[in-house]
TORTORSE-793026 format. One line per field, with one value per residue (C-alpha): x negated, y, z; residue in one letter; residue number from 1. Coordinates in Angstrom, 3 decimals, padded with zeros to 6 digits. Last residue first. Layout:
BEGIN
c1 = (X:...)
c2 = (Y:...)
c3 = (Z:...)
res = (A:...)
n = (NUM:...)
END
This chain:
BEGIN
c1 = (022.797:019.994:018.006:014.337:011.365:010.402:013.465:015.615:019.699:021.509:023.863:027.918:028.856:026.560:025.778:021.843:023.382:024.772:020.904:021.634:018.783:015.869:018.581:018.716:021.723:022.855:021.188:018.264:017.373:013.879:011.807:009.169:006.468:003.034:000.435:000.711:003.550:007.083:007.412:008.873:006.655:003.514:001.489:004.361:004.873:003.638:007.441:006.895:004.875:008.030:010.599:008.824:009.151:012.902:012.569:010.893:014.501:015.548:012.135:013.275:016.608:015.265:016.150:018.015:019.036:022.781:023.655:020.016:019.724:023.109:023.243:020.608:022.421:025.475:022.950:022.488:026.066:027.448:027.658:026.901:029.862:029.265:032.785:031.872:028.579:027.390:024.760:022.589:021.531:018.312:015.950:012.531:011.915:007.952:007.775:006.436:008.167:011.013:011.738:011.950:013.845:016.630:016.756:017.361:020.375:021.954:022.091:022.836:026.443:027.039:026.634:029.790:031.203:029.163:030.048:033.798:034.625:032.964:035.219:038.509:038.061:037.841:041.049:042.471:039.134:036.936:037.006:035.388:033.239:031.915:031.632:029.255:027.187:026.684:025.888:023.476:020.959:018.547:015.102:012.325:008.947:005.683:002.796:001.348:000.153:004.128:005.844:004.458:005.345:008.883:008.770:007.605:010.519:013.730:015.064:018.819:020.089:016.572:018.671:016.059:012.564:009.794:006.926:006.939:003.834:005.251:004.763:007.364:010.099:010.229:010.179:013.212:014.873:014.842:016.390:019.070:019.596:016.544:017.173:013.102:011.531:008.044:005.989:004.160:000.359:000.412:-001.364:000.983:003.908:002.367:001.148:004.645:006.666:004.059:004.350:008.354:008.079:005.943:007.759:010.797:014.338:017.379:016.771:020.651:021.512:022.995:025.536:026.529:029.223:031.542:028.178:028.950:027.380:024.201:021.991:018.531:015.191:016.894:013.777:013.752:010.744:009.482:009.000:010.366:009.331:010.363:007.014:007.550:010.538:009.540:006.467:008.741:010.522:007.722:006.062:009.994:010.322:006.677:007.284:010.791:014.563:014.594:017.903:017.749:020.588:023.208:024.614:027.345:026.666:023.814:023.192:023.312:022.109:023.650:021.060:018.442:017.718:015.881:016.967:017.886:015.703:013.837:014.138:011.999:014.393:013.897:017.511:019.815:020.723:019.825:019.661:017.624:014.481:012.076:011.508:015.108:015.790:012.996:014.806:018.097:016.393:014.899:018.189:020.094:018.899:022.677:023.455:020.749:018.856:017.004:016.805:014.744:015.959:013.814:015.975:018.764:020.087:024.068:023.995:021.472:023.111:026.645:024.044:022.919:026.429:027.172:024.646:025.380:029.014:028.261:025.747:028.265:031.106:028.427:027.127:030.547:032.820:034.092:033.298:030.785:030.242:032.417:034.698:035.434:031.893:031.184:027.430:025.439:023.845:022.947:020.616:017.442:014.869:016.702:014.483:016.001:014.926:012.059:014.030:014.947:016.870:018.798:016.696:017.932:016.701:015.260:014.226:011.638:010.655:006.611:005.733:004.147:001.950:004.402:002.634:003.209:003.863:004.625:002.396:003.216:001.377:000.851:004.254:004.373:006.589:004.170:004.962:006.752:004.245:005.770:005.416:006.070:007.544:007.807:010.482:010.624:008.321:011.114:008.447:009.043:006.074:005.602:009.267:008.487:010.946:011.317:013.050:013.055:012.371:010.995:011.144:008.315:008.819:005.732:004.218:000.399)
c2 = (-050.231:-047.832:-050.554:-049.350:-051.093:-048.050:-047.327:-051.112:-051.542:-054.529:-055.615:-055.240:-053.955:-056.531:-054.354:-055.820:-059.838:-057.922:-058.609:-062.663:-065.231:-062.591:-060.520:-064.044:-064.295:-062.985:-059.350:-057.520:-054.124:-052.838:-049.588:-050.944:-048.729:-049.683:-050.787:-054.693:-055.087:-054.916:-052.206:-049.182:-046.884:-045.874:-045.556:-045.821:-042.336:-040.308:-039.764:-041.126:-044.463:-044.703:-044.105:-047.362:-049.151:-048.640:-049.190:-052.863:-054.227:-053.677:-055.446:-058.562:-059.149:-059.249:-056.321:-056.068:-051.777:-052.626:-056.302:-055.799:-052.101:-051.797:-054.011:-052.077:-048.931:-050.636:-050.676:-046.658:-046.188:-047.670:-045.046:-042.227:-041.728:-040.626:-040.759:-036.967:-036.528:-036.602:-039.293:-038.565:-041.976:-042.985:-045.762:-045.013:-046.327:-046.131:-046.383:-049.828:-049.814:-052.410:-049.686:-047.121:-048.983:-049.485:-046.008:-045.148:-047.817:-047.359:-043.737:-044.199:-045.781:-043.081:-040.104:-039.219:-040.571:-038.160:-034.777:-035.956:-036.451:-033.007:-031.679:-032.871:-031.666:-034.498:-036.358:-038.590:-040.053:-039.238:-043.210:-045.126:-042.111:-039.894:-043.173:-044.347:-041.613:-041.291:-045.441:-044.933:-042.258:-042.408:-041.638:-041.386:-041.476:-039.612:-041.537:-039.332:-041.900:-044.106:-040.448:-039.806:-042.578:-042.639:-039.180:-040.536:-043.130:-040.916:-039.989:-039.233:-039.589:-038.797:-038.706:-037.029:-036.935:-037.068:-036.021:-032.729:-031.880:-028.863:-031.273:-033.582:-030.535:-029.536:-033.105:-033.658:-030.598:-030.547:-032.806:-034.178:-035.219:-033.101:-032.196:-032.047:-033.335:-031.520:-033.455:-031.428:-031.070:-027.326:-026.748:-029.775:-026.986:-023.941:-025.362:-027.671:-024.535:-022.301:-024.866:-025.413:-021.580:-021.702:-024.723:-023.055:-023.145:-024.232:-026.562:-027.252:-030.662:-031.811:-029.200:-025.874:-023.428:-026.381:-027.165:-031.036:-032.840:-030.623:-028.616:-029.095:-028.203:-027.750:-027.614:-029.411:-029.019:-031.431:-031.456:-027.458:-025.973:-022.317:-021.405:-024.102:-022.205:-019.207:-019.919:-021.450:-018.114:-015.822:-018.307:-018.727:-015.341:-014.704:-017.609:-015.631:-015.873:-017.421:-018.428:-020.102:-022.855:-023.569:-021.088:-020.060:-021.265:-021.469:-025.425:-025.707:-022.505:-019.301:-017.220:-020.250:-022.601:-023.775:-026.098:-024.975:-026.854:-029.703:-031.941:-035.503:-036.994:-040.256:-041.946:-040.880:-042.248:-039.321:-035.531:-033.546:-035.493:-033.053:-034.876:-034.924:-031.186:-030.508:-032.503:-030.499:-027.002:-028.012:-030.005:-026.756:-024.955:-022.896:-025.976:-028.319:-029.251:-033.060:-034.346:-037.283:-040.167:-042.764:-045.440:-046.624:-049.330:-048.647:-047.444:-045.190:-043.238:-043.129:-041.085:-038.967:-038.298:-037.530:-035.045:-033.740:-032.990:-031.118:-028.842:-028.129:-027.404:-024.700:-023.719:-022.638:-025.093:-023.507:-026.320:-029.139:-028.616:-031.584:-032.995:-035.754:-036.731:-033.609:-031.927:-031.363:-034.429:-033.881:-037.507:-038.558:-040.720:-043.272:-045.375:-048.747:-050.517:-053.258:-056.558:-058.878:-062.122:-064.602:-067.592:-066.689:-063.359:-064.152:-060.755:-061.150:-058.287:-058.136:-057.768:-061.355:-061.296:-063.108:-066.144:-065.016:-067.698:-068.244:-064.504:-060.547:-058.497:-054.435:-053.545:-049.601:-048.457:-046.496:-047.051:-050.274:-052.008:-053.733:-058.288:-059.820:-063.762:-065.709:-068.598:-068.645:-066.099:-064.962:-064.926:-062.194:-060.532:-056.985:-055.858:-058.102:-060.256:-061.963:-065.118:-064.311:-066.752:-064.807:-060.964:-059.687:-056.077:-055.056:-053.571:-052.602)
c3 = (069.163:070.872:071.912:072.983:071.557:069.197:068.058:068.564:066.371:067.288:064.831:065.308:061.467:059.397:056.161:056.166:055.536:052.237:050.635:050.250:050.482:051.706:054.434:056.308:058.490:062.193:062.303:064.554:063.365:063.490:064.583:066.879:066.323:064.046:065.860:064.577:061.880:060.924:058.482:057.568:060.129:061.530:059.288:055.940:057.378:054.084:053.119:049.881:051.677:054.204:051.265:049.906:052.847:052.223:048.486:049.877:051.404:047.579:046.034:048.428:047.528:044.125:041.990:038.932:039.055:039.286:041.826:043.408:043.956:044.575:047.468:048.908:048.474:050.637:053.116:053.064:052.410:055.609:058.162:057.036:054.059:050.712:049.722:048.444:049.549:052.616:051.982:049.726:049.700:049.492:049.235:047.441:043.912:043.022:039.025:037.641:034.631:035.544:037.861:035.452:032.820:035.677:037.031:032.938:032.839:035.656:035.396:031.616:032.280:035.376:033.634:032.299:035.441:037.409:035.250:035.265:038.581:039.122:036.146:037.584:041.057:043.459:044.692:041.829:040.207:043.418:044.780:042.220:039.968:043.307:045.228:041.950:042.123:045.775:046.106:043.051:044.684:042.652:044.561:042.351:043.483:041.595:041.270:038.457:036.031:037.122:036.770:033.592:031.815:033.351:031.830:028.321:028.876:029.305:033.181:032.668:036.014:038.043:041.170:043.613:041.947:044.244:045.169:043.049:040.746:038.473:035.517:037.350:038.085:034.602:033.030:035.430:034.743:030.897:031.169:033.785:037.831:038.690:042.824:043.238:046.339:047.601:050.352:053.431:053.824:054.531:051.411:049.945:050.539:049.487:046.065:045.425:045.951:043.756:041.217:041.676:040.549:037.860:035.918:036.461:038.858:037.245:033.668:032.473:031.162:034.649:034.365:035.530:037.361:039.155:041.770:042.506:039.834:039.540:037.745:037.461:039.210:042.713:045.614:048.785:050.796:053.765:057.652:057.707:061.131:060.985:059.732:056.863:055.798:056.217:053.773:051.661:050.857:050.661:047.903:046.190:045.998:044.750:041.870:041.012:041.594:044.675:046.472:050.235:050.039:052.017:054.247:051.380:048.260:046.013:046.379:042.434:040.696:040.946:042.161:041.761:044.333:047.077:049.921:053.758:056.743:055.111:058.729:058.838:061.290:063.823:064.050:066.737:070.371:071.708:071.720:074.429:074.064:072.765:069.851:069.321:070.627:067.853:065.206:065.314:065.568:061.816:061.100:061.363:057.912:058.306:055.906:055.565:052.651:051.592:055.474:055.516:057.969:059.962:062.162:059.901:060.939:060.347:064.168:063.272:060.555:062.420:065.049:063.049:061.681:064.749:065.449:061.829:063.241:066.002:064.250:061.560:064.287:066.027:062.793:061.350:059.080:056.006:053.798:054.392:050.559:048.434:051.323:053.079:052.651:054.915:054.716:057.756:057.722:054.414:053.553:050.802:052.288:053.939:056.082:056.848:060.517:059.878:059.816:062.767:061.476:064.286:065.948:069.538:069.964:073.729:075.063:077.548:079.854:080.604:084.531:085.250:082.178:079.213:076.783:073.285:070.988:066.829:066.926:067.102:069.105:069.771:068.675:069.641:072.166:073.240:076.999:076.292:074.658:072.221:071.650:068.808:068.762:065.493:065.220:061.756:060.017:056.948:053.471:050.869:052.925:053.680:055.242:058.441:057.716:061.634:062.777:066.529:068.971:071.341:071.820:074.085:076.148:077.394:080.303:080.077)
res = (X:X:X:X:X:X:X:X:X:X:X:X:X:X:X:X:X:X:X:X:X:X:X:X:X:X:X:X:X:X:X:X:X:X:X:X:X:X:X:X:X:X:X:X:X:X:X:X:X:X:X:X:X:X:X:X:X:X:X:X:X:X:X:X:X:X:X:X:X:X:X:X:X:X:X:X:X:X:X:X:X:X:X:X:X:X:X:X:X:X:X:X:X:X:X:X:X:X:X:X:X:X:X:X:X:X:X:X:X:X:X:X:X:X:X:X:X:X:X:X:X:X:X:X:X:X:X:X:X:X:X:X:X:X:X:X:X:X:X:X:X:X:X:X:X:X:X:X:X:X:X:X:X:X:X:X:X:X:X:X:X:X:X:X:X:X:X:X:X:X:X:X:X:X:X:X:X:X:X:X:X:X:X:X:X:X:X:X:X:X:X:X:X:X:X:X:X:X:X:X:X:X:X:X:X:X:X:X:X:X:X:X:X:X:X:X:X:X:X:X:X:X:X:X:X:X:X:X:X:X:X:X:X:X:X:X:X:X:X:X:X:X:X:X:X:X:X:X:X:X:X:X:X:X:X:X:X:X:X:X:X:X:X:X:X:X:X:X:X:X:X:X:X:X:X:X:X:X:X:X:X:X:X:X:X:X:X:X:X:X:X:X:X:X:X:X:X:X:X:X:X:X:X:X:X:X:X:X:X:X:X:X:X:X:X:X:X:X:X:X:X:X:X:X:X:X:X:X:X:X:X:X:X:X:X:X:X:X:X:X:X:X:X:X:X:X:X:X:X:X:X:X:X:X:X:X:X:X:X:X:X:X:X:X:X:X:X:X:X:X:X:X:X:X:X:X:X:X:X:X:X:X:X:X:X:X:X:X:X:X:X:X:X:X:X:X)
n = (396:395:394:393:392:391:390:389:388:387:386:385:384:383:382:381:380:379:378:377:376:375:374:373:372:371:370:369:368:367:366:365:364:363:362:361:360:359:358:357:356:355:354:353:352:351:350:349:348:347:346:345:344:343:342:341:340:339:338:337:336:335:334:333:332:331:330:329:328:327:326:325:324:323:322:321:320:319:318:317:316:315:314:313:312:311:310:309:308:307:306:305:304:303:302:301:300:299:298:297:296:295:294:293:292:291:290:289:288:287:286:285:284:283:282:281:280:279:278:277:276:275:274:273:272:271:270:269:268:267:266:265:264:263:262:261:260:259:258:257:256:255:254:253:252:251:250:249:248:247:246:245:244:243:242:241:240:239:238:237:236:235:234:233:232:231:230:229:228:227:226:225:224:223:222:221:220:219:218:217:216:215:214:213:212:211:210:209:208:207:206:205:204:203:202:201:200:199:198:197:196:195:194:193:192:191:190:189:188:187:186:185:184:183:182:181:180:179:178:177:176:175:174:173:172:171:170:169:168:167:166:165:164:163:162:161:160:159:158:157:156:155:154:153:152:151:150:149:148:147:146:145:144:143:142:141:140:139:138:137:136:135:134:133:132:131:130:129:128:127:126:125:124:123:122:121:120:119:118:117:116:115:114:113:112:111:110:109:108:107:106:105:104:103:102:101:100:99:98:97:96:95:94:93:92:91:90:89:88:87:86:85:84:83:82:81:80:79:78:77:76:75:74:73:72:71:70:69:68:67:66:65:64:63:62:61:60:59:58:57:56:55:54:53:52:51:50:49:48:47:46:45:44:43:42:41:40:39:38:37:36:35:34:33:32:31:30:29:28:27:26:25:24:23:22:21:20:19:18:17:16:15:14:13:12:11:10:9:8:7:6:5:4:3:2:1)
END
């Protein structure tokens, strides 16, 4: 077995608050797997050793909410057609990575192009990008938010939706998106306004688990996000205005939420003067009580996955996802520890937490190496020049 060892690393393994000074982990090259990791490995004549001179490796950030075929220059992606959409995603894949993220979940594609995206990945036709869990187009309402050109599929009925999702998991959907709510960006409704029903998100949530895929629920208001939880979704994406029987029913159910905070607050500091007057609006209406109701729900026990949304306006890919972190702490209250853990969390949502999100024995080598200690201060993560390793390999 050839291996790569890295020495003298100091290395948060994303499990323990504790840094291991000095560690050393060894991956297997072929697997690219870590198959050791101890104060000392002793190299076999053919292993590579990568002295990290005493700086930080951390498990590489999963971001479980992205639209890599969106633009955050803009509020839709536009006119662009599938060839300049698929060009741009690619690169926005890759902006993704180089921040340190190394597992992304698509949450609705235009043109559904992350499905053919993430095939030429695993096939090994595009590199240097992050690892991709594609949702292909999301589902929505006729007129609900996402219905616009190549963006969403629109159901208007529980057999809609079944004939709907079943295409979309023949075609090679990882996960579902469904919208339960309206949204910020969408100028024809508001975050108070239930979109798809109870008996449709059931039959998503039913076809979807039958296939063993996870079911995440645009619900930014009520009665969306009680509508999407008692239809059994995963995960609730923004969760704006979450209220405390829901929170209640979220932490019995073990449903995630995934707020989102960097794409609220870029729409509210940098849209005031360039985004249409009632999308700036709708988010910095809601802003105050996001904070607030994401905050009660933590500090009662509900599972908070890192995510972004990146693509959204001011939303950009190649930052957000550690400035997220920063929010967590400095916003929602968290230890620097409790934010790194929302990206293991997205690993556990994602049902990946196997085989990724962490630093540990049999599990690949997906981690980021940085100059100072992500535990004392959470901004060490938004380093520009670190190295960025998928399974063993440097890619960064």
């Amino acid at each position: 077995m050839h291996r790569k060892i890295f020495k003298n690393a100091n290395i948060f393994d994303g499990v323990h608050e504790d840094v291991f000074k000095d560690f050393s982990f060894a991956v297997d090259v072929e697997t690219g797997k870590i198959t050791e990791i101890a104060q000392k490995i002793s190299p076999a004549a053919d292993d590579e050793v990568i002295d990290v001179n005493h700086k930080f490796v951390a498990p590489g950030l999963i971001n479980a909410h992205t639209h890599i075929t969106s633009d955050p220059n803009i509020s839709t992606g536009g006119d662009k057609d599938v060839v300049e959409t698929t060009v741009d995603a690619i690169k926005a894949l890759r902006a993704f990575l180089k921040s340190g993220c190394t597992y992304v979940r698509q949450c609705g594609a235009r043109y559904g192009i992350d499905i053919p995206i993430k095939r030429l990945i695993t096939e090994g036709k595009i590199d240097n990008v992050p690892h991709v869990m594609a949702s292909g187009k999301a589902f929505t309402m006729t007129g609900g938010h996402g219905d616009y050109a190549n963006g969403g599929n629109v159901v208007d009925s529980p057999d809609e939706m079944r004939k709907k999702i079943r295409e979309g998991l023949k075609a090679g959907a990882d996960c579902i998106k469904i919208m339960a709510s309206g949204g910020v960006m969408s100028p024809g409704d508001f975050m108070d306004e239930a979109q798809l029903t109870i008996d449709e998100m059931k039959v998503a949530v039913y076809e979807a688990h039958n296939k063993h895929k996870i079911v995440a629920a645009h619900a930014e208001g009520n009665p969306g996000i009680r509508n999407a939880i008692e239809a059994g979704v995963d995960s609730i994406e923004h969760g704006f205005y979450v209220d405390d029987e829901e929170i209640a029913m979220m932490k019995e159910r073990g449903t995630y939420i995934v707020p989102t905070i960097i794409a609220a607050a870029s729409v509210t500091e940098k849209g005031k003067e360039t985004l249409p007057k009632w999308e700036h609006q709708k988010m910095a209406n809601a802003m105050d009580d996001a904070y607030t109701n994401v905050k009660k729900a933590y500090e009662n026990g509900v599972n908070i996955a890192l995510g972004t949304d990146a693509g959204t306006p001011y939303n950009y890919f190649d930052m957000t996802t550690p400035k997220e972190l920063e929010m967590m702490v400095d916003r929602i209250g968290m230890s620097e520890f409790e934010a790194y853990r929302t990206s293991y969390k997205a690993a556990e949502l994602m049902k990946i937490d196997d085989e990724y999100g962490s630093i540990e024995k049999d599990k690949y080598a997906d981690f980021i190496i940085i100059d100072d200690n992500p535990m004392e201060d959470i901004k060490a993560v938004q380093q520009t020049d670190k190295e960025v390793y998928i399974s063993g390999r440097k890619e960064f």
